[in-house]
C-alpha atoms as one frame of an Amber mdcrd trajectory, in Angstrom:
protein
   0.000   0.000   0.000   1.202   3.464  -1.157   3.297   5.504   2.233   0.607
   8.060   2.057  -3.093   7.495   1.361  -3.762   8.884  -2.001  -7.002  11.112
  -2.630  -7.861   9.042  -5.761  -7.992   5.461  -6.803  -7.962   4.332 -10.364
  -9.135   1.217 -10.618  -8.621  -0.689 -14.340  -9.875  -4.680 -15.020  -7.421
  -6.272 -17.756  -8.338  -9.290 -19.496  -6.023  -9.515 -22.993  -5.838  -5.698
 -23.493  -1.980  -5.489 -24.390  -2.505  -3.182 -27.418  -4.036  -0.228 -25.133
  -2.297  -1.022 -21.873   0.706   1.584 -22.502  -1.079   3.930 -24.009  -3.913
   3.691 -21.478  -1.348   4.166 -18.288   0.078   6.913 -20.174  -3.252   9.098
 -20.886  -4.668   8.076 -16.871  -0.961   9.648 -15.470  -0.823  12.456 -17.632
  -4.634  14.112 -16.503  -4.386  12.475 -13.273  -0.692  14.132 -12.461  -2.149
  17.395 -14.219  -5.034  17.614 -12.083  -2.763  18.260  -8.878  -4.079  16.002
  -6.696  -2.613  13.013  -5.261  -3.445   9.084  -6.827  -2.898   5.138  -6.955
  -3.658   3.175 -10.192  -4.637  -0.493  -9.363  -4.730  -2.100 -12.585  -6.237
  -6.144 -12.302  -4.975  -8.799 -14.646  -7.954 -11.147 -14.910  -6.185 -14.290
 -15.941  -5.141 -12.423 -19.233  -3.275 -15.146 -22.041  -1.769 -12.215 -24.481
   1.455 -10.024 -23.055  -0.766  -7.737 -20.597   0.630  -9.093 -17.348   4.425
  -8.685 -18.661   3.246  -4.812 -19.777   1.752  -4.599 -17.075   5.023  -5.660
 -15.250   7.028  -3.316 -17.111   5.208  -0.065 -16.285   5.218  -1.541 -12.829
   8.745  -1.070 -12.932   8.935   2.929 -14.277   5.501   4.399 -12.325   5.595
   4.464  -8.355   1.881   5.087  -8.870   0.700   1.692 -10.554  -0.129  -1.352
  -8.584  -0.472  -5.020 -10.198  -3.225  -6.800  -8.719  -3.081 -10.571  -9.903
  -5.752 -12.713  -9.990  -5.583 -17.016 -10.052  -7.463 -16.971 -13.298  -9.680
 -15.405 -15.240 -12.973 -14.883 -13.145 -14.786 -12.700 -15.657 -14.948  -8.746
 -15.504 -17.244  -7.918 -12.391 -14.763  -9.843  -9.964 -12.293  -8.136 -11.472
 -13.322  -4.764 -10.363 -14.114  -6.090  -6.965 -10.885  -7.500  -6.276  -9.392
  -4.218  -7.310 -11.992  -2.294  -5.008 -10.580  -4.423  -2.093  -7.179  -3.344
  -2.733  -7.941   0.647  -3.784  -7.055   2.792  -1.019  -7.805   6.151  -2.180
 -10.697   8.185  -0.163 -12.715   8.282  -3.605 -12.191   5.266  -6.019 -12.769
   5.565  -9.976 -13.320   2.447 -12.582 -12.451   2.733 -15.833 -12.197  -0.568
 -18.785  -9.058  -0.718 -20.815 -10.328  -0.421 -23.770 -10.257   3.444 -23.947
 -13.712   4.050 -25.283 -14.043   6.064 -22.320 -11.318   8.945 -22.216  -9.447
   8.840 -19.528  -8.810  12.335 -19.680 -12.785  12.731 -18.436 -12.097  11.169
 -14.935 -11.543  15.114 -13.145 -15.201  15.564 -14.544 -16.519  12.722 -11.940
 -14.334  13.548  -8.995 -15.569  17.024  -9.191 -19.004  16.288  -9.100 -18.006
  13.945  -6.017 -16.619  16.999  -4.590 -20.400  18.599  -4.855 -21.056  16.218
  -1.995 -22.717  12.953  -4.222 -21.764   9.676  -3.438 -21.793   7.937  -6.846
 -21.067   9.682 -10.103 -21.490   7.690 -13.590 -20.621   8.742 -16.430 -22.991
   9.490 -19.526 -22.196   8.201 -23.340 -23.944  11.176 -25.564 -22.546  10.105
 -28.338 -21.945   6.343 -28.599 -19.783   4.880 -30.695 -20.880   1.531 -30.605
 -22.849  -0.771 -33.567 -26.809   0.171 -33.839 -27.542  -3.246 -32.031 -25.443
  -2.582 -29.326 -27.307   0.780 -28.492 -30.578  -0.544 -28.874 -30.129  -3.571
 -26.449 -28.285  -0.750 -23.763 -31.125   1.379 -24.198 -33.622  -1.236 -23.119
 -31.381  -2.214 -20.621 -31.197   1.222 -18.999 -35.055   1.564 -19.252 -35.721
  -1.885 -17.254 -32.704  -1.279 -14.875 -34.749   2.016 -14.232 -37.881   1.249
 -13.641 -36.396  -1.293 -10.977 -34.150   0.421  -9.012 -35.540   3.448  -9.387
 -32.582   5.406  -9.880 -32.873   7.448 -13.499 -29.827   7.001 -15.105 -29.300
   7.716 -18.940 -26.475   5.198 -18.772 -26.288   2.233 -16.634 -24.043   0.763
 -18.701 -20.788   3.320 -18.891 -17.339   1.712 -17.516 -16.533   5.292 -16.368
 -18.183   5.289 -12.357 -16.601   7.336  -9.379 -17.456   5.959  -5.730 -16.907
   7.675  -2.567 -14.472   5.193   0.132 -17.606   4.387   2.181 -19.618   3.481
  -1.067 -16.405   0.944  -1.773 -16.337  -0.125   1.460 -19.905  -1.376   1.384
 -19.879  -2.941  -1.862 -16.916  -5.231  -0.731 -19.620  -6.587   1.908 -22.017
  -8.067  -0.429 -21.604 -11.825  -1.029 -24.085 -12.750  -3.684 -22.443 -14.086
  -6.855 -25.065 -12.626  -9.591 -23.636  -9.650  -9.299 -24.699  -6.295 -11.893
 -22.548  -3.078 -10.336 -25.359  -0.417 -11.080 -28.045  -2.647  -9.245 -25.774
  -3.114  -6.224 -24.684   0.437  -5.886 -28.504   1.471  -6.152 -29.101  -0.672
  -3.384 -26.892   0.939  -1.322 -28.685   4.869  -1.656 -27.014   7.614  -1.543
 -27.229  10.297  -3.824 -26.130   9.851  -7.319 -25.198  11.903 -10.305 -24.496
  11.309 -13.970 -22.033  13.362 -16.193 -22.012  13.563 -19.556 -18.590  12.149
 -20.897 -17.196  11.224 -24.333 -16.936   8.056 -25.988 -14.653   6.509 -28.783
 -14.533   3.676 -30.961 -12.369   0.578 -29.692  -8.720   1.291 -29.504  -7.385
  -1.929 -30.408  -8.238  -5.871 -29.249 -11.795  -7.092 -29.272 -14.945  -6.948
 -27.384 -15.709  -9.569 -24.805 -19.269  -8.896 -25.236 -20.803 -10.424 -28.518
 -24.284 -10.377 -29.043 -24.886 -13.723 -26.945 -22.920 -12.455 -23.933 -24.887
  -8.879 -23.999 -28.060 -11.450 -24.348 -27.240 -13.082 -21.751 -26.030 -10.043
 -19.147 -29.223  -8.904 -19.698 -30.647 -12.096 -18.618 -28.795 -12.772 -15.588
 -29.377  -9.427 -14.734 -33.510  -9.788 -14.981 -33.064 -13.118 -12.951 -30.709
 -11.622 -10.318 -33.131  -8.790  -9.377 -36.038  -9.435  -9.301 -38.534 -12.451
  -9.595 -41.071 -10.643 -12.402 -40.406 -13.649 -14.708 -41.840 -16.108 -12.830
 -44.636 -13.802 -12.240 -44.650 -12.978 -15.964 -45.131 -16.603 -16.418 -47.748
 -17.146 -14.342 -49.864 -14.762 -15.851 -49.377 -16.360 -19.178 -50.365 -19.318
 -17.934 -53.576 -18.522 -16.982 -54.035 -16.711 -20.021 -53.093 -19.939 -22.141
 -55.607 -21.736 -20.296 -58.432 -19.415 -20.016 -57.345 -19.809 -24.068 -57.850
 -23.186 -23.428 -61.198 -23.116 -21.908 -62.425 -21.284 -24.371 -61.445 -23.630
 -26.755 -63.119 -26.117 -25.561 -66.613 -24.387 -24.869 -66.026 -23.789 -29.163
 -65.465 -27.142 -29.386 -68.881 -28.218 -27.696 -70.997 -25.663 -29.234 -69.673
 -26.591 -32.449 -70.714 -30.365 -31.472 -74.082 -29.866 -30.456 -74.355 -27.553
 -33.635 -73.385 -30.873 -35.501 -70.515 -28.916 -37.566 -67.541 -30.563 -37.711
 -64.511 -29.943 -36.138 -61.136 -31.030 -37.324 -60.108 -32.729 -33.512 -56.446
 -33.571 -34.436 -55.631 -30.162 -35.455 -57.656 -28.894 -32.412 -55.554 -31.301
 -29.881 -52.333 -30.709 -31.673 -52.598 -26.809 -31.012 -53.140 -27.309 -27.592
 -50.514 -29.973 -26.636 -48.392 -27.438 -27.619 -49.437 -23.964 -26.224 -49.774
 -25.894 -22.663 -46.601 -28.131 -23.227 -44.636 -24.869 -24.237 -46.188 -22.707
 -21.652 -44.970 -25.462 -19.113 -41.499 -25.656 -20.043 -41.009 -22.492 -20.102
 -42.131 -21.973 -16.719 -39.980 -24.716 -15.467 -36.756 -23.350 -17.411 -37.143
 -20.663 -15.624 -37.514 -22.379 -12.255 -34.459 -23.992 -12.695 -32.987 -20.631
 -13.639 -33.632 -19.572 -10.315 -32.784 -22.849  -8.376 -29.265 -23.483 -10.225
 -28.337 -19.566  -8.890 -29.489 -20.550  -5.721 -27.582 -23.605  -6.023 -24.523
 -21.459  -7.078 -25.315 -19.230  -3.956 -25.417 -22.153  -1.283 -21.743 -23.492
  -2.579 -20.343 -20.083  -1.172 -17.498 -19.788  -3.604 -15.108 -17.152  -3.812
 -15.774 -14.570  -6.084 -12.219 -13.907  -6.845  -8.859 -14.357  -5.751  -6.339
 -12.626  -5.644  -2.514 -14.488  -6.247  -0.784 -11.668  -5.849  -0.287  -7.883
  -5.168   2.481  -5.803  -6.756   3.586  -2.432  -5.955   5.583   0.458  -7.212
   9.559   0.426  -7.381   9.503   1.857  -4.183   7.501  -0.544  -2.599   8.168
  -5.000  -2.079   6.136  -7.220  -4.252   4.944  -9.107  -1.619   4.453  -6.733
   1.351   0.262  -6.246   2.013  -0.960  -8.960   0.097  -4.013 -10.157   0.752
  -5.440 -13.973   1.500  -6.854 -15.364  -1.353 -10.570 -13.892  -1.263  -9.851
 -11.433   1.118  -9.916  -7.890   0.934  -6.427  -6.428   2.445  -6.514  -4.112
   5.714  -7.130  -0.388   4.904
């Protein structure tokens, strides 16, 4: 841990970003050391396979301000950021991806609307540079994220987020697994504030979010928070089967009308609005009783192999057990 506690805490999750990592560490020092204020970066290698941990190693090595957090493998992006919020020490703590689609040189923006006295400050893509898909599905996203927590945000989705320490501190209680940052930090209250900041095109590497993955955060994300699918279901149900019923009252009047009525097609249509009506409704029971059997096993949700400081600091010195969050 840095000799002096540092006002600001950059906080970066690397998984195979070696084409922006030097360029990245450069644009974070140079508005960060222009802004006058003092700072820690804590960049976390998520189990990366390219050259970003030996990059990362080597700007270790020049900046006393860069920390290597290491994790045992690669435990997917959320974790990341939480093992790095365990180790950030700075009294307020901003996450940024590596990508550079957000500009780093935005990041005074948030800490100066922390300084207005909010506790969580997220920043606002005006002008996305993303595929049409990709700001369709985020727009529906923010809408439903919205309406549940309550909390209107333009932009749930931005990697650009400032926390005050005590926000931090609380997030690195929560033990759930299912874990979507904006929901948890609603749950916490406090005020929050959104600033608008830019937004480029992908620097180099590629997206780890296709079009299944977004399908699928968005999925885990309606199934973490709240139960309205199974509710959702249940009202379909009886809908399919006051359907049903009135099928069947057709059915009779057409018999004792002596019209004929082709049965097979009749049965076959059924069979499978009820069969697919029921499986449904039990996929998404087990959706909900596979994370509750995820919950019950009590994993870790990261851990941490290693912590590595500045050139004026040991490797090894602070580390924290595997899981743990280190002493502040």
């Amino acid at each position: 841990m840095p000799e002096s506690r540092p006002e600001i805490s950059i906080v970066v999750p690397i998984f195979n970003e070696a084409a922006t990592l030097r360029e990245l560490h450069k644009r974070i020092v140079a508005a960060l050391e222009g802004y006058g204020r003092s700072f820690e970066i804590v960049m976390v290698d998520d189990g990366s396979s390219d050259e970003s941990l030996t990059i990362l190693n080597e700007l270790r090595g020049e900046c006393a301000h860069l920390r290597v957090v290491r994790l045992a493998r690669n435990f997917g992006q959320n974790p990341a950021l939480y093992a790095g919020f365990s180790v950030a020490v700075g009294d307020y703590v901003v996450m940024i991806d590596a990508d550079l689609q957000n500009y780093p040189e935005d990041i005074p923006l948030l800490i100066e609307k922390l300084d207005e006295g909010f506790d969580v400050v997220s920043g606002w893509r005006v002008h996305r540079q993303d595929t049409a898909f990709r700001r369709m599905a985020s727009k529906a996203l923010n809408y439903f994220v919205a309406r549940i927590t309550k909390v209107p945000l333009h932009d749930y989705g931005c990697a650009l987020k400032a926390f005050r320490r005590e926000v931090v501190d609380h997030m690195g209680l929560f033990t759930h697994q299912c874990r979507y940052l904006p929901v948890d930090v609603a749950g916490l209250g406090g005020r929050v504030a959104e600033v608008e900041v830019r937004h480029d095109e992908r620097a180099g590497g590629e997206s780890k979010y296709n079009m299944f993955r977004l399908i699928r955060t968005g999925f885990d994300l309606l199934t973490s928070i709240t139960s309205a699918p199974l509710q959702f279901i249940g009202f379909i149900g009886w809908l399919f089967a006051f359907g049903g019923f009135a099928v069947g009252v057709r059915v009779i009047y057409l018999r004792m009308i002596d019209e004929g009525v082709p049965m097979l097609q009749t049965v076959i249509a059924l069979f499978f609005i009820l069969a697919g009506v029921q499986m449904i409704a039990t996929g998404m029971m087990c959706e909900y009783v596979s994370r509750i059997y995820i919950e019950v096993q009590r994993r870790p949700y990261y851990i941490i192999k290693d912590v590595a400081e500045g050139p004026s600091k040991a490797t090894t010195e602070n580390t924290p057990e595997e899981g743990e969050a280190p002493t502040k």
